[in-house]
C-alpha positions, 0 to 999 in steps of 0.5 A: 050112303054110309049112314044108311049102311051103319044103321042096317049093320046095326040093325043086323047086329041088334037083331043078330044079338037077339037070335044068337041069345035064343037059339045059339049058333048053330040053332039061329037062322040068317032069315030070320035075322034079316027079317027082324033087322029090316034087311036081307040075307044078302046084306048079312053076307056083304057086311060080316062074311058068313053066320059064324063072323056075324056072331063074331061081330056080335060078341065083339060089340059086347065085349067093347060094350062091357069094357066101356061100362063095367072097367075093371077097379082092381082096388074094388073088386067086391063092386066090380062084380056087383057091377057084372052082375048089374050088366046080365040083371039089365042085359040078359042075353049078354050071359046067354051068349056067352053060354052058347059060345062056351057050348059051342066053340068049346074045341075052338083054337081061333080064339078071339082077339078082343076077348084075349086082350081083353082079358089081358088088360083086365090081369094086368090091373090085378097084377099092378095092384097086387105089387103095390100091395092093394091085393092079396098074392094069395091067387095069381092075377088070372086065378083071382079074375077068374074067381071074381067072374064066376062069383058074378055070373053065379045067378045067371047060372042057376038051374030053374030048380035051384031058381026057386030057392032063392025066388024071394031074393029082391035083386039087391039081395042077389047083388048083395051076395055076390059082393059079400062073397068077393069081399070076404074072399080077399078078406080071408086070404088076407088074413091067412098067414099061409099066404105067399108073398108072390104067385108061384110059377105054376100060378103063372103058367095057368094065368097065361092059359087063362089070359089067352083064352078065357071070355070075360 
């Protein structure tokens, strides 16, 4: 029946999510998902294919997940990437993946088209604000995206000896951080009078790379 095939996918891609988090690509074991979901492996090869496109799958649901709970507001970055960071504080194996995926499909050129589109639409929404003047030009769309998804991820990119550091912060402090940091980025280029008025087309070009490529 279609219901029961839609839950044992899902069952697959949850338990899928959470092996991928622990042990990577290469390290998760397709028994062990089958184990967890309450399926079989022959049930992961009939509905995604092979490991990898189960990965895949698992990635693409948490691009569209995220797209649909923390839409970009180009005209508020400061709390869109307080809302980032939200999203790892409350899904801690969204950043894991995402790490792995980094490590382990560095040298890919099948690049994923959801995260490629998604990166698209998200450098478009800066590019819109920066022509009606909402933004700084002082970066290109995708150099200013990708300053703001890094600033957001910084916790979740700490090693365990930096960690204790900051071991105190209460998790509205770390949140605070990051949207302190963003806001002060756009304030000071802002004010800079070196600021130009457009991207300059090296800007450009790298902005493209960035668009075709980047997760986020």
């Amino acid at each position: 029946m279609v219901g029961d095939a839609e839950a044992t996918k899902k069952r697959l891609l949850d338990a899928a999510t959470a092996e991928f988090a622990g042990y990577g690509i290469a390290g998760a074991r397709v028994d062990r998902i089958a184990e967890q979901a309450r399926a079989n492996k022959a049930q992961i090869y009939h509905y995604f294919g092979s490991k990898d496109a189960l990965f895949d799958a698992v990635f693409d649901a948490i691009v569209v997940n995220t797209v649909r709970e923390v839409p970009i507001d180009p005209t508020d970055l400061p709390e869109y990437a307080g809302r980032i960071y939200d999203g790892y504080e409350d899904h801690p194996e969204i950043p894991r993946i995402a790490t792995w995926y980094r490590l382990e499909r560095a040298d890919t050129t099948s690049l994923l088209d959801i995260i490629v589109q998604s990166n698209r639409h998200k450098v478009a929404a800066i590019e819109a604000a920066q022509r009606a003047g909402q933004l700084t030009t002082h970066w290109s769309a995708a150099d200013l995206l990708g300053l703001v998804l890094t600033v957001a991820g910084m916790w979740s990119t700490m090693t365990p000896e930096f960690t204790v550091l900051f071991s105190r912060h209460s998790r509205a402090q770390r949140r605070k951080v990051i949207t302190d940091a963003v806001a002060t980025l756009l304030a000071r280029a802002a004010d800079d009078p070196t600021v130009a008025d457009e991207p300059t087309a090296a800007d450009g070009a790298g902005q493209a790379r960035f668009a075709e490529g980047t997760a986020g």
